[in-house]
C-alpha positions in Angstrom: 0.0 0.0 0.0 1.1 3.4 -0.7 1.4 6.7 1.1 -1.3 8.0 -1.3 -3.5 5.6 -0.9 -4.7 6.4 2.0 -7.4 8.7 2.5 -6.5 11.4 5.0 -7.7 15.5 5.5 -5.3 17.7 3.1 -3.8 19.2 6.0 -2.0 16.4 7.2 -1.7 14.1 3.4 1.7 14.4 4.2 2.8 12.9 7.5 5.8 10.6 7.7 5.9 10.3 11.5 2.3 9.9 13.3 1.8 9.6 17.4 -1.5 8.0 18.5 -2.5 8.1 22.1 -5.7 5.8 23.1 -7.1 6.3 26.5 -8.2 3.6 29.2 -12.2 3.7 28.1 -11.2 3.1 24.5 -9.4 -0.4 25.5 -11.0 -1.9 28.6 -15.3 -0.4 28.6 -17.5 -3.1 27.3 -17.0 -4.6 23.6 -12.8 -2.9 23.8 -11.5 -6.2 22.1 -13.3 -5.2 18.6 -12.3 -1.6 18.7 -8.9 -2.1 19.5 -8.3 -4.7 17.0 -9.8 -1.8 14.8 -7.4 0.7 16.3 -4.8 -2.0 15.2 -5.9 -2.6 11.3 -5.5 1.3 11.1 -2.3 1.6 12.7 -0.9 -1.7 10.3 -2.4 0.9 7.3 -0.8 3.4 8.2 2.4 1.4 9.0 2.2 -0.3 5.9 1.7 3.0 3.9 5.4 4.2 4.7 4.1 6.0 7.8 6.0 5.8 10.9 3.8 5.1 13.4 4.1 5.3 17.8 1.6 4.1 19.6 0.9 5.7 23.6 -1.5 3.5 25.2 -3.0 3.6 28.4 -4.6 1.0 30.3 -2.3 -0.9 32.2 -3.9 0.1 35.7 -7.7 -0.7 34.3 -6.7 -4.3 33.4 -4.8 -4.8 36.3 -7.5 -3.7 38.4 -9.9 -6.3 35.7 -7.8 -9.5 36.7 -7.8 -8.6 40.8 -11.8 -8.3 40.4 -11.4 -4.9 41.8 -14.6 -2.6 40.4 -13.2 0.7 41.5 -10.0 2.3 41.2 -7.8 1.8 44.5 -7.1 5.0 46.0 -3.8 4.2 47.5 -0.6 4.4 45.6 0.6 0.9 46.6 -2.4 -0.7 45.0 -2.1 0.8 41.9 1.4 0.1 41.4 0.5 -3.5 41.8 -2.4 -3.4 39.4 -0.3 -1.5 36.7 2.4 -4.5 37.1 -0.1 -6.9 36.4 -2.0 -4.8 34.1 0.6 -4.1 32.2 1.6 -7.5 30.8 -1.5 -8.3 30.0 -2.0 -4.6 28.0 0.5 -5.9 25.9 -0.2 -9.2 25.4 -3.4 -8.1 23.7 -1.0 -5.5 21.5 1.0 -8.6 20.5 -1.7 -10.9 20.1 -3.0 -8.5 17.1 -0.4 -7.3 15.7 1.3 -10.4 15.4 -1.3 -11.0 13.1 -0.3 -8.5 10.9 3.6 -9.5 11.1 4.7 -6.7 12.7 6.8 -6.4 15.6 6.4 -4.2 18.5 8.7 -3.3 21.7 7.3 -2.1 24.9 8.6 1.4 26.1 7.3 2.3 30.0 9.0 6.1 31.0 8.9 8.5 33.8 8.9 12.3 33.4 12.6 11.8 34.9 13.8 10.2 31.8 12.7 13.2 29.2 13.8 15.5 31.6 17.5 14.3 32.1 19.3 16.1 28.3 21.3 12.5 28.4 18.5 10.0 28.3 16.4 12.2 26.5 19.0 11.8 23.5 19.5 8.2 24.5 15.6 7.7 24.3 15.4 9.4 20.8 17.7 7.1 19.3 15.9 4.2 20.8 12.7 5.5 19.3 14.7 6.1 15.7 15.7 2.7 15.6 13.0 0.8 16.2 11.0 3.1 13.7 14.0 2.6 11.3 13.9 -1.5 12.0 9.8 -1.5 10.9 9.2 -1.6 14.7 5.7 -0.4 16.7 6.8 1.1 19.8 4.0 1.2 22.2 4.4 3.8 25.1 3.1 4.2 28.6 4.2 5.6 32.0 5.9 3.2 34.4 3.1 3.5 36.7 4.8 0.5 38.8 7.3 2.9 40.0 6.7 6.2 39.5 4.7 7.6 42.6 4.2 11.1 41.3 3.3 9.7 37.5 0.1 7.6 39.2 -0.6 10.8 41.2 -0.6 13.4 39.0 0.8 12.4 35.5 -2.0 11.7 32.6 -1.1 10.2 28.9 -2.0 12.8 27.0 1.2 15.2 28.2 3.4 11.8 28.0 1.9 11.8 24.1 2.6 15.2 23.3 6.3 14.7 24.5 6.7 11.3 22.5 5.6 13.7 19.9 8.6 16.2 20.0 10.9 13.6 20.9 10.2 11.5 18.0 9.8 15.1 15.6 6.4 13.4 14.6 4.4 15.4 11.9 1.2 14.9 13.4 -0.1 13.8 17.3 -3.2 12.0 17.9 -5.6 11.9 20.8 -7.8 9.7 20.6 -11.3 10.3 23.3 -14.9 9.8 23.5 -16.1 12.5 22.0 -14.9 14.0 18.4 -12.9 16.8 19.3 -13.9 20.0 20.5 -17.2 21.5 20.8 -18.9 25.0 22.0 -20.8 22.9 24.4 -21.2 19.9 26.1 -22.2 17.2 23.7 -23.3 14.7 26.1 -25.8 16.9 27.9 -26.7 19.4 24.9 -28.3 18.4 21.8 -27.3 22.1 20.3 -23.6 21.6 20.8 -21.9 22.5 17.8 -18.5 20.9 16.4 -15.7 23.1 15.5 -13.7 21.3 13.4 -10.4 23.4 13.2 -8.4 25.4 15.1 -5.8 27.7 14.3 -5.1 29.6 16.4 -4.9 29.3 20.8 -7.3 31.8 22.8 -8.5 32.4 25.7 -12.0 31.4 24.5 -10.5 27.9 23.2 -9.0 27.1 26.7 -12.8 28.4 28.8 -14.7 25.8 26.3 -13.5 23.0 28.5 -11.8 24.9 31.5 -15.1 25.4 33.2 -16.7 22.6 34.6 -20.2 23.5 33.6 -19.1 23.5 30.2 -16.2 20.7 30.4 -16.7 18.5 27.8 -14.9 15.3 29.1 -15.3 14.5 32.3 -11.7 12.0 31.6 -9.8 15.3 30.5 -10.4 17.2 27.5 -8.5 20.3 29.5 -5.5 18.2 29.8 -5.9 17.2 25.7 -6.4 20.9 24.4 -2.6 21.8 26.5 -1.0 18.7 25.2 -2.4 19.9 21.5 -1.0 23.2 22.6 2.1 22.0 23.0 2.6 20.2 20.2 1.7 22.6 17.9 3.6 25.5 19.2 6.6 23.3 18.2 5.2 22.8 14.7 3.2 19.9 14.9 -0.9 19.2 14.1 -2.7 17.9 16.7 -5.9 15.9 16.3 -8.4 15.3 19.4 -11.0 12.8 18.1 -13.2 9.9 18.6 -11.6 6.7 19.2 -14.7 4.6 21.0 -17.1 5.1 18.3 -15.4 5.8 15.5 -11.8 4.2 13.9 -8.5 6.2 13.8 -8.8 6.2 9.4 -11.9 8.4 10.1 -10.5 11.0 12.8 -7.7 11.0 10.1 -9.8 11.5 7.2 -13.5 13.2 8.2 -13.2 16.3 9.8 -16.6 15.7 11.3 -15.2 13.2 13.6 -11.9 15.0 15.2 -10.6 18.8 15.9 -7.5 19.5 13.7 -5.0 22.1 15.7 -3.0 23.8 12.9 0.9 24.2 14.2 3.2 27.4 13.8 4.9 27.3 10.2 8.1 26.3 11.4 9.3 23.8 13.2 11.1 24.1 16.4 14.7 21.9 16.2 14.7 18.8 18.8 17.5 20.7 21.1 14.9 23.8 21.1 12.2 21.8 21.6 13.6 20.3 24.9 14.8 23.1 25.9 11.3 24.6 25.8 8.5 21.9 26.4 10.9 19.1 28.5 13.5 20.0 30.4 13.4 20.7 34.0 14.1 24.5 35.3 16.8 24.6 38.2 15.9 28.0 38.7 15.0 31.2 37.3 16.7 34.6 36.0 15.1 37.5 36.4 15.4 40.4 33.4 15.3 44.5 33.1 12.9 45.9 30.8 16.0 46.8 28.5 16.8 42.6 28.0 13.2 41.7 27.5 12.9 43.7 24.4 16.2 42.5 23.4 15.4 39.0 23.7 11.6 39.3 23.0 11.7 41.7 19.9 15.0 41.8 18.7 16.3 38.0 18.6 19.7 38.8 21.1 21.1 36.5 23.8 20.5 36.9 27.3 24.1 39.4 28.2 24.7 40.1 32.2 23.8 43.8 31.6 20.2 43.0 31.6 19.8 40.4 34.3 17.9 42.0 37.9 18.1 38.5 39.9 18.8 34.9 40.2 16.4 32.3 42.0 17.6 29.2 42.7 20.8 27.4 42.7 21.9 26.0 39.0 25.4 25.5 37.1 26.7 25.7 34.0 24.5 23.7 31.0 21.4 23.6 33.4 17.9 24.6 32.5 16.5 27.8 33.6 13.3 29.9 33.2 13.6 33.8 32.1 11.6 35.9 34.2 10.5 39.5 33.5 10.7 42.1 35.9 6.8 41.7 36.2 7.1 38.1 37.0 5.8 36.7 34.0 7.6 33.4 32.5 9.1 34.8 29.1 10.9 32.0 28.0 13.7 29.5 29.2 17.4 28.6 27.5 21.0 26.5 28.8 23.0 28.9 30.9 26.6 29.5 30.8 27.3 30.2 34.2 26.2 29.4 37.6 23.9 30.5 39.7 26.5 31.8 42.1 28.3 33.4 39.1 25.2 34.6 37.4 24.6 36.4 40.9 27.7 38.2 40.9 27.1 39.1 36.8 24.2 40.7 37.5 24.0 44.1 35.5 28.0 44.0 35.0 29.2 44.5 31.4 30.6 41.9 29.4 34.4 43.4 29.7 34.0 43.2 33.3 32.8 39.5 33.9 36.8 38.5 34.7 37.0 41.1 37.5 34.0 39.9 38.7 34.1 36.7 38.8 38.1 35.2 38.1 37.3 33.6 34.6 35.4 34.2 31.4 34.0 31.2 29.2 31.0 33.5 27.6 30.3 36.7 26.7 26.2 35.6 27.3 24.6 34.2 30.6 22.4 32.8 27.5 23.3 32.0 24.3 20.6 32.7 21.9 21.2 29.1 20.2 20.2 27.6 23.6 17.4 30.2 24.3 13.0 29.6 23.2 11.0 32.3 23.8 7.4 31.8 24.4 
């Protein structure tokens, strides 16, 4: 089968590299076995097409919690643990079971935020990811739920999809729901609800349609979908939020009645920026003068000590940190050059007088602007 073959919105004919994240109802609520062997045909299409194709599943902890008998979700962290070790076998033996069908391999990839925010495993995971794409492999995503304490507590698939996304520089990231994409109201309860099948452009009235819970359209976290869609596309990417339970992936792909396309910026941010910006975890925080906010913010120029008012936190050289404007307002974040002790000691110096200040001089710039995004 070829690329062209398949049948796919002209925004997105395209794609080369496509992320698909399914959700827990899509694979474990009543008749699950026929639409994820559905969900499976697609992705073999697609696969077979040319198409590079990641799969982020969730799951683990509603199939664990399906062979213990349980009928609620435990509320303690132990519990759930155990249920997404058990679950989590058997999540993939039903992946292998139908893909092996097919002839296609698959490998099993369970993260943690701590190994996309650590630079060295991020690059480490990237070329994992490029060569099990480049071997004809499926590699099917989740959170290590088993171990990660603060993932069961607070983490949700549809940010750990959006970051497979910019790690894997996908053209195109898939959320598959309940509902087709986004809507002025809330389909379930309102009859009058009307579809809105593309968006281009992030507002404030995009983000109140499901921010509000009398007008929240998924109780399972359409808020949390609409900011990984955010994400993605600020970096250059399409997003699609569509309906996986009642409809197949080929249709949220192809009728624009069944999903919300997100349009991306026009340019794509490189992998390093893209890190830098969406992944990486601040150490601290430098604080800027009015004078360096234009500079960076209007002008393209790198962060020089001349223009920095304070440090917060305690960082070193190569570490992540967030620029701050004088009003407090997160302007963007970039790789510093120096220290936090150093930085603190730069401040408002020029850049003939970092030596006196401070014994040495590796850099001109706290921040270069090759390791600087600006939101």
């Amino acid at each position: 089968m070829k690329t062209k073959s398949l049948l796919l919105r002209s925004e997105i004919s395209s794609i080369k590299t496509i992320v698909v994240k399914t959700g827990s109802r899509i694979l474990t609520a009543t008749g699950h076995e026929a639409r994820v062997k559905r969900l499976i045909d697609d992705l073999v299409a697609l696969h077979n097409a040319g198409i590079r194709v990641v799969l982020v599943s969730s799951g683990a902890i509603a199939h664990g919690m399906k062979a213990l008998g349980l009928t609620k979700r435990p509320s303690n962290i132990p519990m759930q643990q155990a249920c997404a070790s058990i679950g989590q076998n058997r999540l993939m033996n039903m992946y292998e079971k139908y893909f092996e069908e097919h002839n296609i391999l698959i490998g099993q990839v369970l993260l943690t935020w701590d190994d996309l925010r650590s630079k060295k495993r991020y690059l480490n995971l990237r070329n994992t990811f490029f060569q099990l794409l480049d071997s004809n492999v499926i590699p099917i995503v989740n959170e290590n739920d088993s171990v990660g304490v603060e993932e069961i507590q607070f983490g949700n698939n549809d940010t750990l999809g959006a970051q497979i996304a910019l790690l894997t520089n996908a053209d195109i990231f898939v959320n598959l729901t309940d509902v087709g994409g986004l809507y002025d109201k809330n389909p379930h309860t309102d009859k009058t609800a009307k579809h809105i099948p593309v968006v281009t452009q992030f507002s404030s009235y995009i983000h109140k349609l499901v921010s509000e819970k009398k007008t929240e359209i998924s109780v399972g976290g359409m808020s949390t979908k609409l900011k990984a869609a955010e994400t993605v596309t600020r970096a250059g990417i399409h997003a699609l939020i569509g309906d996986g339970y009642d409809q197949r992936l080929s249709s949220v792909l192809s009728d624009d009645r069944c999903a919300t396309l997100f349009v991306p910026s026009d340019k794509k941010m490189s992998s390093r920026h893209r890190w830098i910006a969406y992944t990486g975890q601040a150490c601290g925080k430098i604080i800027v003068d009015n004078g360096a906010l234009n500079a960076l913010t209007e002008k393209g120029k790198s962060l020089l000590p001349a223009g920095v008012k304070g440090i917060h936190g305690t960082f070193k050289a190569g570490d992540k940190v967030e620029i701050v404007s004088e009003r407090n307002t997160v302007i963007g974040s970039g790789l510093v050059n120096y220290s936090s002790d150093d930085a603190d000691l730069l401040r408002g110096c020029r850049t003939s007088e970092i030596s006196q200040r401070i014994g040495h001089k590796s850099f001109d710039e706290i921040i270069h602007r090759n390791n600087l995004v600006i939101y």
